[in-house]
C-alpha positions as CSV (number, residue, x, y, z in Angstrom):
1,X,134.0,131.3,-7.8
2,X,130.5,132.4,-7.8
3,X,128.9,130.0,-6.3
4,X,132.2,129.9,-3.8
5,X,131.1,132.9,-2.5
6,X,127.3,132.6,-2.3
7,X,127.9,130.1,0.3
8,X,130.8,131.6,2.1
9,X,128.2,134.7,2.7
10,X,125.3,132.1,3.7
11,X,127.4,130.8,6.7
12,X,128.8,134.5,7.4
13,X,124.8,135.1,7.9
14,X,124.0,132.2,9.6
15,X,126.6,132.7,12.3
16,X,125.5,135.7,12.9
17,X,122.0,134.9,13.0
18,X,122.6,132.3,15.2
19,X,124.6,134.6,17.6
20,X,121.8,137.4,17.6
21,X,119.3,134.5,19.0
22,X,122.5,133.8,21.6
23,X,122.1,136.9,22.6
24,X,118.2,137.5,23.2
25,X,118.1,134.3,24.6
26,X,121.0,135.5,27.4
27,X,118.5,138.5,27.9
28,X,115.2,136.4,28.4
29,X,117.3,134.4,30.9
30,X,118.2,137.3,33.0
31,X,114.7,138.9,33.2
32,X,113.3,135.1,33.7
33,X,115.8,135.1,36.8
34,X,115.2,138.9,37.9
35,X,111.7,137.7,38.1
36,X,112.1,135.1,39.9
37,X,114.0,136.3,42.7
38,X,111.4,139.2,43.0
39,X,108.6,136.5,43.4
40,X,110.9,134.9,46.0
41,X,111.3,137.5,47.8
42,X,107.6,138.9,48.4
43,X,107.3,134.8,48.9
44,X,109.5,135.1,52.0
45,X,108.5,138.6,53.6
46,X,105.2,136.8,53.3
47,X,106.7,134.1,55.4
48,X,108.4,136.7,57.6
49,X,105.2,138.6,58.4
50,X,103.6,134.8,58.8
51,X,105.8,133.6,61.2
52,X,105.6,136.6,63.4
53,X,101.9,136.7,63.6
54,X,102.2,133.3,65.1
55,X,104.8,134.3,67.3
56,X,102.3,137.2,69.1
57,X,99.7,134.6,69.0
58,X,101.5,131.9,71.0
59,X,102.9,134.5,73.0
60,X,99.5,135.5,73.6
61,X,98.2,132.1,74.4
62,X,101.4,131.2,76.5
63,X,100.3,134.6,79.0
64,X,96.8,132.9,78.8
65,X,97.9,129.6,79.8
66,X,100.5,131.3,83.1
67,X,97.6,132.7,83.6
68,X,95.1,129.8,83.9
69,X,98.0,127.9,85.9
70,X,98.1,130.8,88.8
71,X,94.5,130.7,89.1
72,X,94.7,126.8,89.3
73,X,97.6,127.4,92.2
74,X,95.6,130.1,94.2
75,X,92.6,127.4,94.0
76,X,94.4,124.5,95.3
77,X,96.4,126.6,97.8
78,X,93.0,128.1,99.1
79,X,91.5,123.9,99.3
80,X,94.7,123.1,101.2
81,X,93.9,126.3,103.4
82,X,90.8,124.8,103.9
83,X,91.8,121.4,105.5
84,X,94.8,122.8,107.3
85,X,96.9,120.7,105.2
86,X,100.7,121.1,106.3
87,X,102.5,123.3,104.4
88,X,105.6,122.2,102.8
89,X,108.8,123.7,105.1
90,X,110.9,122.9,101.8
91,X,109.3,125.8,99.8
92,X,110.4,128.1,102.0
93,X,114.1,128.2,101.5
94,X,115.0,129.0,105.0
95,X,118.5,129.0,106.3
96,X,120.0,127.8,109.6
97,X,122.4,130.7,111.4
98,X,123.7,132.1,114.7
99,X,124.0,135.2,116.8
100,X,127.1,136.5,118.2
101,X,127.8,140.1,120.1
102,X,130.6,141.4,118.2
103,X,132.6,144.3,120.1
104,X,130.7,147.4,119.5
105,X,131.4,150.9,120.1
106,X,128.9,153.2,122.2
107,X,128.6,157.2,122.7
108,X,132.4,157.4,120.1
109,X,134.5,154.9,123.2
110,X,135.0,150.9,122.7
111,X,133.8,148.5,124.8
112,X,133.1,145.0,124.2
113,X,129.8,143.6,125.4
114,X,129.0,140.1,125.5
115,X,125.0,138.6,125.1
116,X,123.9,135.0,124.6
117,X,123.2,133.3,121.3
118,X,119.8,133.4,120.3
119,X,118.0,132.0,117.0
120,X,117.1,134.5,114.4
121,X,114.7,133.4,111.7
122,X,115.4,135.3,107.8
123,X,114.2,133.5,105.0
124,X,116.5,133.7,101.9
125,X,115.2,135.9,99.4
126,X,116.5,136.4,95.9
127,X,117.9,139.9,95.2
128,X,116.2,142.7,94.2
129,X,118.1,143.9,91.1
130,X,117.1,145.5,88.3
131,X,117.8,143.5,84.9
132,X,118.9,145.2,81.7
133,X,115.5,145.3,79.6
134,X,115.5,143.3,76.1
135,X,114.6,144.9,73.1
136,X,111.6,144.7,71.7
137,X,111.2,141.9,68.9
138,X,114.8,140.7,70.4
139,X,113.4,137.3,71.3
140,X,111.6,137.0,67.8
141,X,115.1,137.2,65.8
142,X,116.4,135.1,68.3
143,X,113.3,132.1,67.1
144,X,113.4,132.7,63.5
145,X,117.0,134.2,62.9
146,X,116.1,135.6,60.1
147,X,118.6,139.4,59.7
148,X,116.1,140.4,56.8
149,X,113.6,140.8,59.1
150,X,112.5,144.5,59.5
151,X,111.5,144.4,63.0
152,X,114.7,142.9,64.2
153,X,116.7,145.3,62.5
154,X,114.8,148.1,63.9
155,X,115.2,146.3,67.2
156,X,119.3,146.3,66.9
157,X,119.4,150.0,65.9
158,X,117.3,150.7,69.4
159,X,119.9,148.6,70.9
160,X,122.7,150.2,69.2
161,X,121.4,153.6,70.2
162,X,120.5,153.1,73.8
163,X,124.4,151.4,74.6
164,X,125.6,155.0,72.5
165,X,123.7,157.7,75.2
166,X,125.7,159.3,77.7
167,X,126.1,158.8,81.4
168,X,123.2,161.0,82.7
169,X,120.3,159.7,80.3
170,X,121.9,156.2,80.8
171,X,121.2,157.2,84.6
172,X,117.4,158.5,83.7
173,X,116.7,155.3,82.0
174,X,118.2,153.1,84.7
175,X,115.9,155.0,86.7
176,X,112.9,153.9,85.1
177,X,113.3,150.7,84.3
178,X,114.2,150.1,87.8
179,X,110.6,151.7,88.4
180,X,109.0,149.4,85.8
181,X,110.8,146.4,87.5
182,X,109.6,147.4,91.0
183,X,105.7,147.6,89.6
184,X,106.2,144.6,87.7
185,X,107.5,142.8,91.1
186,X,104.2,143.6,93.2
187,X,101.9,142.6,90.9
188,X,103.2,139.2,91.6
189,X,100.4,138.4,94.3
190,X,101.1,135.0,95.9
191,X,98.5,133.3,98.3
192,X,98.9,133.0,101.9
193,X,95.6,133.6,103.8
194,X,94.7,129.9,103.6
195,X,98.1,129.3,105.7
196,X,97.3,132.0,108.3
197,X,97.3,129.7,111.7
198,X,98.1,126.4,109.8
199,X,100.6,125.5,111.6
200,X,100.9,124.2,115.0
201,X,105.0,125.1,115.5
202,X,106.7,127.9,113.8
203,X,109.3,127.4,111.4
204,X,112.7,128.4,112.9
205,X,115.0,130.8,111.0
206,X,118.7,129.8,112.7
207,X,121.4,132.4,114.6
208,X,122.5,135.2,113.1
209,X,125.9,136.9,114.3
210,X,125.1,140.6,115.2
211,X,127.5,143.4,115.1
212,X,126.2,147.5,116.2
213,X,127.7,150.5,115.1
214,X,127.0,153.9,116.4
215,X,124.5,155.8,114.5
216,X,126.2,159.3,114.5
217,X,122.9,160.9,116.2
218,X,122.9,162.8,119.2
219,X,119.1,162.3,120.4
220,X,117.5,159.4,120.1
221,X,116.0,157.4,116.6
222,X,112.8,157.9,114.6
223,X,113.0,156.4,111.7
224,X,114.8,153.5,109.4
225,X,114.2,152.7,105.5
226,X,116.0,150.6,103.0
227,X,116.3,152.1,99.7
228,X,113.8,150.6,96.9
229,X,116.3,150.7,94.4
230,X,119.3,150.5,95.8
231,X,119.6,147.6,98.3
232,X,123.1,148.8,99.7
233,X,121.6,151.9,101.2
234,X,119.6,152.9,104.2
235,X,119.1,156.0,106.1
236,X,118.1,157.0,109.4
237,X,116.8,159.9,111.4
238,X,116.6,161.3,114.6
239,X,115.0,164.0,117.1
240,X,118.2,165.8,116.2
241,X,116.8,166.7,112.8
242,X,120.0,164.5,111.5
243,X,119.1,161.8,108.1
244,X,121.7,159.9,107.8
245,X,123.1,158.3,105.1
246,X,124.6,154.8,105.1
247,X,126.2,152.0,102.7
248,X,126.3,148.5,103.8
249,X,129.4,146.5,103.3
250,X,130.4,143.0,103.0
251,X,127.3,141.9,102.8
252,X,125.6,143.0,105.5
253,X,128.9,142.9,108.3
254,X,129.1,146.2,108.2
255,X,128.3,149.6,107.5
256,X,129.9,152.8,106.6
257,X,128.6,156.5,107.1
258,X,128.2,158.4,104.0
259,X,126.7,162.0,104.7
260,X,124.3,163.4,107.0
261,X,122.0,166.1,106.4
262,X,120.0,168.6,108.7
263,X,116.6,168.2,107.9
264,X,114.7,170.1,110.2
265,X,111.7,172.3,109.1
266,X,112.3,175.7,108.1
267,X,110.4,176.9,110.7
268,X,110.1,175.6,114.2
269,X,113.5,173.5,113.5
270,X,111.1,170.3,114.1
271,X,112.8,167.2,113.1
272,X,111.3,164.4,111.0
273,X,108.5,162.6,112.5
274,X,108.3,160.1,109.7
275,X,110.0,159.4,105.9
276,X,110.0,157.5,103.0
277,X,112.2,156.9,99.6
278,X,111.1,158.2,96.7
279,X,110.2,154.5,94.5
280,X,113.4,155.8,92.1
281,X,115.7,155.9,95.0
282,X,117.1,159.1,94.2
283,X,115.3,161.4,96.8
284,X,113.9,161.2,100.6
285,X,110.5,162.8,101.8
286,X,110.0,163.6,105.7
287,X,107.0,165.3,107.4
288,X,106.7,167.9,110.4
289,X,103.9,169.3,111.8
290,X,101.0,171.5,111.0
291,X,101.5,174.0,113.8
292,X,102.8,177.4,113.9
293,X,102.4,177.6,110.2
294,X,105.7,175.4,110.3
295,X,106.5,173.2,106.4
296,X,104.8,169.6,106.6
297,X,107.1,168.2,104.2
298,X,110.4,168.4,102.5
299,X,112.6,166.7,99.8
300,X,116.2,165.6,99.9
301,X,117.3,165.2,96.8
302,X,120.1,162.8,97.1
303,X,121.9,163.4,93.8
304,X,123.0,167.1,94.6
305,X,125.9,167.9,96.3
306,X,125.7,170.0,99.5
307,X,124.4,173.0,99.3
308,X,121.4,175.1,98.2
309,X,119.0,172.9,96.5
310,X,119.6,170.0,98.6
311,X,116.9,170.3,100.8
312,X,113.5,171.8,99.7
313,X,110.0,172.6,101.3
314,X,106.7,172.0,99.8
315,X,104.9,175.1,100.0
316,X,101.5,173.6,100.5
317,X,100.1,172.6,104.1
318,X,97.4,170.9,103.8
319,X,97.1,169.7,107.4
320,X,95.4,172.5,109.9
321,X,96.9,171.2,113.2
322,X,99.4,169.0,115.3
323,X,101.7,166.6,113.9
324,X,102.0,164.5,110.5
325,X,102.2,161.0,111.9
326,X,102.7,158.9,108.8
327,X,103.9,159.1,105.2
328,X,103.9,156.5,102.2
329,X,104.8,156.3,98.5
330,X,101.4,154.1,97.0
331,X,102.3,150.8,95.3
332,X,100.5,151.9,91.9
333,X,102.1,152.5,88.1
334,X,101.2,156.6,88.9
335,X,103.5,157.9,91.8
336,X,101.8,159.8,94.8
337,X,102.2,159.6,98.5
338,X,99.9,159.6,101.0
339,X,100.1,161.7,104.9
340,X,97.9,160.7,108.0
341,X,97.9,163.8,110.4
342,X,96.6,164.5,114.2
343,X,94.2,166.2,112.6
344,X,92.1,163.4,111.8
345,X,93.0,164.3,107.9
346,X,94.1,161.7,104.7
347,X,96.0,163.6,102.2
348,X,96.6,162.2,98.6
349,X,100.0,164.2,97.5
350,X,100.4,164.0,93.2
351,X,103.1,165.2,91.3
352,X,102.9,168.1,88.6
353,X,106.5,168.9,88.5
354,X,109.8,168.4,89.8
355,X,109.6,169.0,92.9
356,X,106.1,170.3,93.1
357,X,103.8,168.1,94.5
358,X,99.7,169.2,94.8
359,X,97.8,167.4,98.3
360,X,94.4,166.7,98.0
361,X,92.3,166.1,101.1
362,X,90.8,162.7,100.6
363,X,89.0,162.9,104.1
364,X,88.7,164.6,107.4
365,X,85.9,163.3,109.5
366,X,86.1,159.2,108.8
367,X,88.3,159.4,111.8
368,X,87.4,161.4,115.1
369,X,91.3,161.0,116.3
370,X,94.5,161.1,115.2
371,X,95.5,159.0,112.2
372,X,98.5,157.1,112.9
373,X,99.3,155.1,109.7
374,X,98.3,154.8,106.2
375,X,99.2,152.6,103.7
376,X,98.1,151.5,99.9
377,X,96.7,148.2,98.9
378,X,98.5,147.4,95.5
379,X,95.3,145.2,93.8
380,X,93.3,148.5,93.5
381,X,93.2,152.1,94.4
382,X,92.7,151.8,98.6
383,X,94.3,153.9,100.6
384,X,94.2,152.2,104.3
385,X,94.4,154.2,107.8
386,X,94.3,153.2,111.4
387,X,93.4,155.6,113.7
388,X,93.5,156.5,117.5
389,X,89.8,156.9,117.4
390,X,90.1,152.5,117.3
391,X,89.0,152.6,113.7
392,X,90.3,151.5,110.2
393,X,89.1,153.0,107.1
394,X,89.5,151.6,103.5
395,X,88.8,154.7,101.5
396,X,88.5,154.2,97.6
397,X,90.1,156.4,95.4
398,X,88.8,156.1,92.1
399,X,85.1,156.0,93.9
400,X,85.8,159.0,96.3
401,X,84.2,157.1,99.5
402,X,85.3,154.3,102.2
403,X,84.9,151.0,100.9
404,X,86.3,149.2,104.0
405,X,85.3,150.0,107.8
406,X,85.9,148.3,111.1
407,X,86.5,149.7,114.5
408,X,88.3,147.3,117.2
409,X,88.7,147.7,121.3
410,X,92.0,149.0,120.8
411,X,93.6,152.0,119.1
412,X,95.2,151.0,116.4
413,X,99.0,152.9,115.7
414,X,99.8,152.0,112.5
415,X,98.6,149.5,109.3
416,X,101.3,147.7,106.9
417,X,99.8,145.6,103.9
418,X,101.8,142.3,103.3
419,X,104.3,142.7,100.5
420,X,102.9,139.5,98.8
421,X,99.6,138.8,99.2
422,X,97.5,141.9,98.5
423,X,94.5,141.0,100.2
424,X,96.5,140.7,103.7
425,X,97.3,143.4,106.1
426,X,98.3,144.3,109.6
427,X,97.4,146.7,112.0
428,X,99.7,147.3,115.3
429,X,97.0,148.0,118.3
430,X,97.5,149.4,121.6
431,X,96.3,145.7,123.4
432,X,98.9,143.8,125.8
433,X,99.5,140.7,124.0
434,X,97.6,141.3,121.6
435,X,99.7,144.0,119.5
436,X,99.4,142.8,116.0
437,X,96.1,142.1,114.4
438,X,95.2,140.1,110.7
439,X,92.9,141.1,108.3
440,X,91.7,139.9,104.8
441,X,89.8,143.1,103.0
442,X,87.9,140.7,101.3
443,X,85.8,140.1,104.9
444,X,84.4,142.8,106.9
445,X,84.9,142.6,110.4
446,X,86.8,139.7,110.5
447,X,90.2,139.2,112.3
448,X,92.2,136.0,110.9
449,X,94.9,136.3,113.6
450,X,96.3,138.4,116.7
451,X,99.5,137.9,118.0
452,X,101.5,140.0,120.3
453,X,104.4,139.9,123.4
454,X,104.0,141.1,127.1
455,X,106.8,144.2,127.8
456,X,108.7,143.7,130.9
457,X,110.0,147.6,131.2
458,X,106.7,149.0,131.2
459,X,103.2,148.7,130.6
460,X,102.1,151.6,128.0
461,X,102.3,150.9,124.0
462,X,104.5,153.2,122.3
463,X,103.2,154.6,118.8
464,X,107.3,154.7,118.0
465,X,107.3,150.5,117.8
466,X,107.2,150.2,114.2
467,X,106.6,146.3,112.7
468,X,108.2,145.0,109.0
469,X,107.2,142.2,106.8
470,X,110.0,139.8,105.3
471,X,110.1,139.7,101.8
472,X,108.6,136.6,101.5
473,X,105.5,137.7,103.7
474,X,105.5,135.1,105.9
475,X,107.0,136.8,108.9
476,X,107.1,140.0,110.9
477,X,109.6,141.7,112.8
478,X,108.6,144.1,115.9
479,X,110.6,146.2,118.3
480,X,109.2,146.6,121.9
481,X,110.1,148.5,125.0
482,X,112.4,146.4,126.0
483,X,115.8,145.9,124.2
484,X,114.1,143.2,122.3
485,X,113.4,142.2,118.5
486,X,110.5,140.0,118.5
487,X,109.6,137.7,115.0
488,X,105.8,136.1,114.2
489,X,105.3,133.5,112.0
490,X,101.8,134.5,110.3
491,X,101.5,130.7,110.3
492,X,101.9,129.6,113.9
493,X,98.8,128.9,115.7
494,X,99.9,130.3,118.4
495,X,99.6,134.2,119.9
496,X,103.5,134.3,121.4
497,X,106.6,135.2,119.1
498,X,108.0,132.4,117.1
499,X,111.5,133.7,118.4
500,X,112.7,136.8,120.3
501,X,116.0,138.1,120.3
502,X,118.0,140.7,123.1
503,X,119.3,142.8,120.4
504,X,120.3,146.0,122.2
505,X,120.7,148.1,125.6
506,X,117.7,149.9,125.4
507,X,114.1,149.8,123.8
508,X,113.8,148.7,120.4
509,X,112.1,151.2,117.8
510,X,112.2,149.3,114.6
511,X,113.9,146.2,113.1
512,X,113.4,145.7,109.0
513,X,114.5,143.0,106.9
514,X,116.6,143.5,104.2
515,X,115.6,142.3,100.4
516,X,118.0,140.8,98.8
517,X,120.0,139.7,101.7
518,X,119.5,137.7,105.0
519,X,119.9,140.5,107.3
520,X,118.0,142.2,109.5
521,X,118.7,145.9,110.6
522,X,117.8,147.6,114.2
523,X,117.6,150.8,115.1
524,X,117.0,151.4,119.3
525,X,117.1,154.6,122.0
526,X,120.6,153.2,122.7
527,X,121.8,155.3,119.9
528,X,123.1,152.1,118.3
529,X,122.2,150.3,114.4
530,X,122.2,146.6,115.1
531,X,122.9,144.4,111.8
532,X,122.1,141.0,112.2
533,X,123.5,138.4,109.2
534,X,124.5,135.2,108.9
């Protein structure tokens, strides 16, 4: 019985002994895993933080290489340029199209006027609209898929929170990023000096149908802009101190009235001699004159209501006498505008508040006449103006002095840099024939091309002819004295208009071309707005 028991106790302790070890060795294997797993996972952050490093460096490499292909383009476009190779007409993406008087009403009556079919030329463009902006490190989690990864997560939230603000910040943001997409567009330089005069035809643009509406002015039209932002909106003025408002409608067919405002200065009651869109879209600037101690330039603001507030006037008046020929928003990441006055005076406006804008007086004796136009080279600081006085000045910013100067036979009326290659510009000149001049700022003295019409109603040059370049830079569009829109391909050898087209009763003042769709729109002293589409 004894020795019965002695053993049953031996495998009591045994199995327990054995179970004990069970248990630590459960243990071990739990802290062997645990430690594992932490290894594993500093092993893949690692790989994480690895793969994204070489993410920025190929993305890196891959703006390198776009870069070193442009360069490559521009070199082989300038050695074509060089040989007056032909250019390829297939590039161009032109379209074939007809133009047909619709009935239009004139002075509030109807009556249907008839006028032959003539050929319109409007390259197809793409449209100008603003695309949603990715988050950043979206396009990494998109190439790795990995959700642990920190930056992507952070990258959702910003997402999250942006589709979570209200309507007006969602309006703000909108705002900018449609700013960031219009910088982002003109630094997209594209060569076409080498195909100035390359060709020994012009490239025709088919017929456009044209329809005219009345433009709800009472006196006749100054001025005509398309919205930057918007592409469905355009406004006019007149020398009734009107700015109309207008929305285009299917497609370019039509257009309806929106609102008109009375923008005449607070003083004299002078109407706008010249304006321009703010580059958000949201607000219009128009100048006056210097005289009588009269405002030289107001603000619209477009997103109040009627009323007080509307309409505002800069206090400052930088110009000492006559009128404020010319105003224009700079092409450059900081927003200013620019005014060319009779009194031989450049003014650089910059903004310190809302609404409060502070001129600077850039110079006053480079010109010893009028200065008619001024515009802003986009590939560095250069604020052009053409002058009465025959000259055009290049006046650096940054470097305070003129860094481009050439005087001509003619007196020049206005300068307008091509939208695509930044090096390019025109300046309309008082010459018969000879109207529209070329010039690369890269040469000094140097005219690439002069091209021009012969008026048949009379024989003076009218400062109130305004020119436009088509989006793709390869053509301009000119009103003239007579009812007339004529187009120039920069590329025709030739001095004549590649087309003209009877667009109206009376003289011509301005025809621009619309971004994103192929339409041209007229404004003329026959109180009419001419659209002109497929």
């Amino acid at each position: 019985m004894i020795a019965g028991s002695t053993i049953s106790k031996k495998i009591k302790e045994e199995a327990v002994e054995e179970e004990e070890t069970t248990n630590g060795e459960d243990d071990n294997s739990i802290a062997e895993q645990e430690e594992a797993l932490v290894a594993l996972i500093e092993h893949r952050t690692k790989e994480v933080e690895h793969l994204g490093q070489r993410i920025s460096y190929y993305k890196s490499q891959l703006d390198q290489a776009e870069k070193r292909l442009q360069d490559s383009q521009s070199k082989l476009a300038r050695l074509r340029g060089r040989h007056n190779t032909a250019f390829s007409n297939a590039s161009l993406a032109t379209k074939s199209v007809k133009v047909e008087q619709s009935p239009e009403r004139i002075n509030g009556g109807s009556k249907t006027k008839q006028q032959p079919r003539t050929e319109l030329v409007i390259p197809s463009v793409n449209p100008k609209i603003s695309q949603p902006i990715k988050p950043a490190g979206s396009s990494a989690k998109t190439t790795i898929g990995l959700e642990a990864n920190a930056a992507s997560s952070r990258a959702v939230k910003v997402k999250a929170e942006t589709s979570h603000r209200n309507s007006s910040n969602a309006e703000v943001v909108e705002k900018k990023d449609r700013g960031a997409k219009r910088k982002f567009e003109q630094r997209e330089h594209k060569e076409l000096i080498p195909f100035v005069r390359s060709s020994s035809t012009p490239t025709t643009i088919g017929s456009y149908s044209s329809n005219h509406i009345s433009s709800q002015h009472k006196r006749k039209l100054r001025s005509l802009s398309v919205c930057p932002v918007n592409d469905q909106l355009f406004v006019t003025s007149a020398l009734d101190g009107l700015v109309n408002l207008w929305q285009i409608q299917a497609r370019g067919s039509s257009a309806s009235f929106l609102s008109s405002t009375d923008c005449g200065s607070s003083g004299e009651r002078r109407w706008p001699e010249d304006i321009a869109w703010h580059p958000y879209g949201n607000s219009l600037f128009c100048v006056y004159t210097a005289d009588a101690g009269d405002s030289q330039i107001s603000i619209l603001n477009l997103n109040k209501t009627q009323g007080r507030g509307r309409l505002t006037y800069l206090e400052d008046k930088p110009h000492v006498k006559g009128i404020i020929n010319s105003i224009i928003f700079m092409p450059w990441e900081k927003i200013c505008f620019v005014t060319g006055g009779s009194d031989h005076a450049v003014v650089l406006w910059n903004e310190k508040d809302e609404d409060i804008w502070k001129p600077k007086s850039l110079h006053r004796n480079l010109h010893s006449s009028a200065v008619m136009g001024v515009a802003g080279m986009q590939q560095k600081n250069v604020i052009l103006s053409a002058g009465a006085d025959k000259r055009i000045i290049g006046f650096d910013v940054h470097v305070g002095r003129a860094d481009y100067k050439h005087q001509i036979e003619s007196k020049c009326m206005s300068v307008l840099p091509n939208p695509c290659d930044f090096n390019l510009f025109m300046v309309q000149t008082g010459a018969h024939e000879r109207q529209l001049r070329l010039y690369d700022i890269r040469l000094r003295h140097t005219e690439l091309h002069s091209f021009g019409w012969k008026q048949e109603s009379s024989d003076s040059q009218s400062a109130l002819i305004n020119q436009a370049w088509s989006p793709d830079g390869l053509y301009l569009s000119s009103g003239s004295a007579d009812p007339v829109i004529h187009i120039f391909d920069i590329r025709y050898n030739a001095r004549r208009p590649s087309q003209s087209i009877r667009a109206h009763q009376k003289r011509v003042f301005k025809a621009v071309w619309h971004y994103s769709l192929p339409l041209l729109i007229s404004i003329s002293s026959d109180l009419q707005i001419g659209l002109h589409k497929r």
